[in-house]
Each structure stands twice: as structure tokens, then as C-alpha cells.
Backbone as a ProteinNet text record, in pm:
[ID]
protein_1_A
[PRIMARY]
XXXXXXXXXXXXXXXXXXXXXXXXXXXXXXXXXXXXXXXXXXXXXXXXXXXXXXXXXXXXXXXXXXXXXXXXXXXXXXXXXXXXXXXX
[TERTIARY]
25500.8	25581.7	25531.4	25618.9	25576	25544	25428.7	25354	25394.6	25452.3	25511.3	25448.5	25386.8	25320.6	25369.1	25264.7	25311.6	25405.1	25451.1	25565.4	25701.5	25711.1	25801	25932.9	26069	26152.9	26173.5	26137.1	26125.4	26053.4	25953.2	25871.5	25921.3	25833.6	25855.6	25816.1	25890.6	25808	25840	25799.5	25834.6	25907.7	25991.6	26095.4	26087.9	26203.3	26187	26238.9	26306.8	26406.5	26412.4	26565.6	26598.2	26495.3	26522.4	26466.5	26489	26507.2	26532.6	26482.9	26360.6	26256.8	26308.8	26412.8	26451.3	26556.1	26620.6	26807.7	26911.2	27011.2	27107.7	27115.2	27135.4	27187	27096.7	26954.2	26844.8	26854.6	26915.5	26904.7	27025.9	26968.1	27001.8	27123.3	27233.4	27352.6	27320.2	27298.9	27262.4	27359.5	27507.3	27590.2	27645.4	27512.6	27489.5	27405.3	27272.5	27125.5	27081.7	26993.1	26942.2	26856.7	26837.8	26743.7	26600.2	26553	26406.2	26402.9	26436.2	26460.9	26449	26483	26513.1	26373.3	26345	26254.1	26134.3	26102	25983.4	25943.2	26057.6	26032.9	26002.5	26075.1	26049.1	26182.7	26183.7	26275.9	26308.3	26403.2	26407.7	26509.1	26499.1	26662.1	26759	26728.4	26814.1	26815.3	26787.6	26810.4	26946.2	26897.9	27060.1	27160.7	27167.9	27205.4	27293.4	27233.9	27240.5	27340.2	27282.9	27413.7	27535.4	27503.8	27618.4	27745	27723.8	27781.6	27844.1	27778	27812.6	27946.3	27916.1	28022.7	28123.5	28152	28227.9	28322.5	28234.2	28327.8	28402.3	28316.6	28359	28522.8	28509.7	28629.5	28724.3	28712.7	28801.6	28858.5	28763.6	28817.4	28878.1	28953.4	29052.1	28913.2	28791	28714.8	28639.9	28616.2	28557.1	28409.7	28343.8	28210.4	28129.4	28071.6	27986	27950.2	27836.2	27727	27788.8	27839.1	27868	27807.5	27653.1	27535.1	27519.6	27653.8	27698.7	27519.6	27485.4	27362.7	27227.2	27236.2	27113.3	27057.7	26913.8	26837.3	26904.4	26841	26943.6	27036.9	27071.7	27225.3	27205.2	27161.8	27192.6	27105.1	27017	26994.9	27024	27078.1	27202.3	27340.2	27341.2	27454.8	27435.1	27312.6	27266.4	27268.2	27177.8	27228.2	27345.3	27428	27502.4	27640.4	27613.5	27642.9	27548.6	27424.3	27347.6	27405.9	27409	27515.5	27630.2	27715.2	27876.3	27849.9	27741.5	27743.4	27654.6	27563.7	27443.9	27512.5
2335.8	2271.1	2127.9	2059.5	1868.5	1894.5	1787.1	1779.4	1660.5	1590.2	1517.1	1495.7	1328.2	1325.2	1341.6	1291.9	1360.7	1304.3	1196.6	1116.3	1107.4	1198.5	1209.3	1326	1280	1392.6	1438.3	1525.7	1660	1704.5	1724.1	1841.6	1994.6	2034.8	2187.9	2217.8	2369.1	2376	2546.5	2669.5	2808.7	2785	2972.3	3020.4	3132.3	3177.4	3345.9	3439.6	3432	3510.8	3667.5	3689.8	3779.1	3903	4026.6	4117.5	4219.9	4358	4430.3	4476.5	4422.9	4459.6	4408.9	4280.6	4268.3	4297.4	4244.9	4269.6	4179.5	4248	4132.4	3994.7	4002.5	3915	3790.3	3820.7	3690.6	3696.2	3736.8	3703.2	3618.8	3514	3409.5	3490.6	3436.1	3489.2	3501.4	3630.1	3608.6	3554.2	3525.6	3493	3338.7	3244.6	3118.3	3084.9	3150.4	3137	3074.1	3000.5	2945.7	2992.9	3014.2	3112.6	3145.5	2975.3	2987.9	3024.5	3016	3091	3233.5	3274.4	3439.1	3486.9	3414.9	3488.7	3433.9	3275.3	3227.2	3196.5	3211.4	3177.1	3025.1	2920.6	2818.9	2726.1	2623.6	2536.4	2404	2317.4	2183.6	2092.8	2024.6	1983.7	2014.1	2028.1	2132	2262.5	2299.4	2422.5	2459	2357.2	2273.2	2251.4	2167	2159	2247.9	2362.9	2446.1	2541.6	2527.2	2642.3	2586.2	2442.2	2373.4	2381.3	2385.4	2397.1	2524.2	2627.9	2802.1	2790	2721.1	2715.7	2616.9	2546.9	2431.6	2492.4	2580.1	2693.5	2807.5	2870.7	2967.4	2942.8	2779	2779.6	2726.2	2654.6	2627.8	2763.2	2890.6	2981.4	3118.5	3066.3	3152.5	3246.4	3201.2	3280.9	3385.1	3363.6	3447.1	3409.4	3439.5	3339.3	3422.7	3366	3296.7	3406.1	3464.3	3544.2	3663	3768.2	3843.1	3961.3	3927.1	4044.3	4132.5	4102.4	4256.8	4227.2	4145.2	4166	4261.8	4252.1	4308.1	4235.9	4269.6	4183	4202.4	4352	4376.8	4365	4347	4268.5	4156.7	4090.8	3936	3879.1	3970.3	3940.8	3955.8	4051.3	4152.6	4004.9	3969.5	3870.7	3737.5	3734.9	3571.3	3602.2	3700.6	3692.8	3723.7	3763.7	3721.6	3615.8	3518.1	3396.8	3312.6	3315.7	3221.2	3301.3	3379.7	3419.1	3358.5	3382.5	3288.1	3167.4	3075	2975.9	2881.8	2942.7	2901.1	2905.2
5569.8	5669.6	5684.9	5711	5757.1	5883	5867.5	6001.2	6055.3	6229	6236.8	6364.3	6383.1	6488.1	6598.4	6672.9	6817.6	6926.7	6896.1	6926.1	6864.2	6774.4	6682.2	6753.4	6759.9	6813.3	6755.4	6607.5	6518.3	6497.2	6621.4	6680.1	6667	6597.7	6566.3	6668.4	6748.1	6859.4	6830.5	6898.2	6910.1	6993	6953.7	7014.5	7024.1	7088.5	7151.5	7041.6	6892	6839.6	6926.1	6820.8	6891.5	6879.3	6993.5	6990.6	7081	7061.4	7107.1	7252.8	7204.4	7371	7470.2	7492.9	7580	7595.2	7744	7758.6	7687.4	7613.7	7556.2	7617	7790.5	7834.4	7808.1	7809.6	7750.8	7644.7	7524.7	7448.4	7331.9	7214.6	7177.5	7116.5	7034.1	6986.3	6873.5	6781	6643.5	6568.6	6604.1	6568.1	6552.1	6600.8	6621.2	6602.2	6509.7	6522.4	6379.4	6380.6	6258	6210.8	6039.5	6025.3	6027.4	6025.2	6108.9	6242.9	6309.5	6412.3	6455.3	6371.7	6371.4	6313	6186.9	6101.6	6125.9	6178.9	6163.4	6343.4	6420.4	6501.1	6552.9	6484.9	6490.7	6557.4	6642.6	6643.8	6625.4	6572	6544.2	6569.7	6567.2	6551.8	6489.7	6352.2	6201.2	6262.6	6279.7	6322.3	6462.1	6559.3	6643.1	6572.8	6480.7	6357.5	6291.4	6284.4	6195.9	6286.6	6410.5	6512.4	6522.6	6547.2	6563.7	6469.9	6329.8	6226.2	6191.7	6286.5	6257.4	6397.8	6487.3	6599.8	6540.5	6461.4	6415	6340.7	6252.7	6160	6243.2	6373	6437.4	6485.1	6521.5	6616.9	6479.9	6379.5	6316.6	6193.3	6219.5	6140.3	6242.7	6315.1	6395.4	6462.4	6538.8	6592.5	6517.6	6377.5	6291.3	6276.3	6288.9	6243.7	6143.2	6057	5905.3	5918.4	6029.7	6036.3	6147.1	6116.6	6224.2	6239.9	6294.5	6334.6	6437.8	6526.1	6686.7	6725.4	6711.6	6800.3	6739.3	6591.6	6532.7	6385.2	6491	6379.2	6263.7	6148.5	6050.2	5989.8	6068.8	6046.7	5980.2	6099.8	6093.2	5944.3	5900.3	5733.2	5665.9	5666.5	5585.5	5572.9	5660.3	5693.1	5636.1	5653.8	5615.1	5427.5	5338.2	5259.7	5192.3	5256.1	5198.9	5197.9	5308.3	5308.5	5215.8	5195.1	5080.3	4997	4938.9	4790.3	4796.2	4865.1	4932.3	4862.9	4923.9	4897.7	4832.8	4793.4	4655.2	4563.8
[MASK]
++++++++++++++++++++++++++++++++++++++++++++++++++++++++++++++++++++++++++++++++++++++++

């Protein structure tokens, strides 16, 4: 990972990914989530980025979105590869 000083606004910082232990209602939309996020637990701007672009598609594809994980981890990898196949 780039290390980016400490004045820098692409500060990696942690995050909560999703998880079962808690209640849906705290938790992030796997259906908008970037995939460091999920897996590394990390956040950035790209990663903002990265939701932003899954909601951009959501609303311009009649409410369908990229990644559709109902709210499980499993899923949502299950989902992710095979959107990087889609589109690699």
C-alpha cells in the first residue's frame, strides 16, 4: 500500500465492513460497497469513488445494481467476481 503523509487527503483510514454481528440497520449497503472495504477493511477516497460509480449505474440501469448481495457477505464476492470477469 502507498504511504501518504500526514497532511495528505488520501488518508487511508479503517472501517466497519459489513457483518453479521450486528443489526442490518448499521450496516453499510453491500450493494454500494467498495471492495477494500469489505475485504480489507480500508477507506479512501477511491473507494467513494468506487460507490459512487455503483449508484451512477444503479440509477441509470432501471434500479438494477452491478453487485446485488441481499445483504451477504458471500454474496457480495460471489458478486464481485463475477463483475471482474464481466469486465476484465
Amino acid at each position: 500500500m502507498e504511504k501518504y503523509n500526514d497532511n495528505d487527503i488520501m488518508n487511508v483510514i479503517t472501517c466497519q465492513p459489513y457483518t453479521s454481528k450486528l443489526p442490518k440497520m448499521g450496516q453499510p449497503d453491500l450493494d454500494f460497497t467498495a471492495p477494500e472495504v469489505q475485504t480489507q477493511s480500508l477507506c479512501t477516497p477511491n473507494s467513494d469513488m468506487f460507490s459512487l460509480g455503483l449508484l451512477i449505474t444503479f440509477l441509470y440501469n432501471n434500479g438494477r445494481s452491478l453487485i446485488m448481495a441481499n445483504m451477504n457477505a458471500s454474496n457480495y464476492l460471489k458478486q464481485l467476481d463475477a463483475v471482474n470477469i464481466f469486465f476484465c
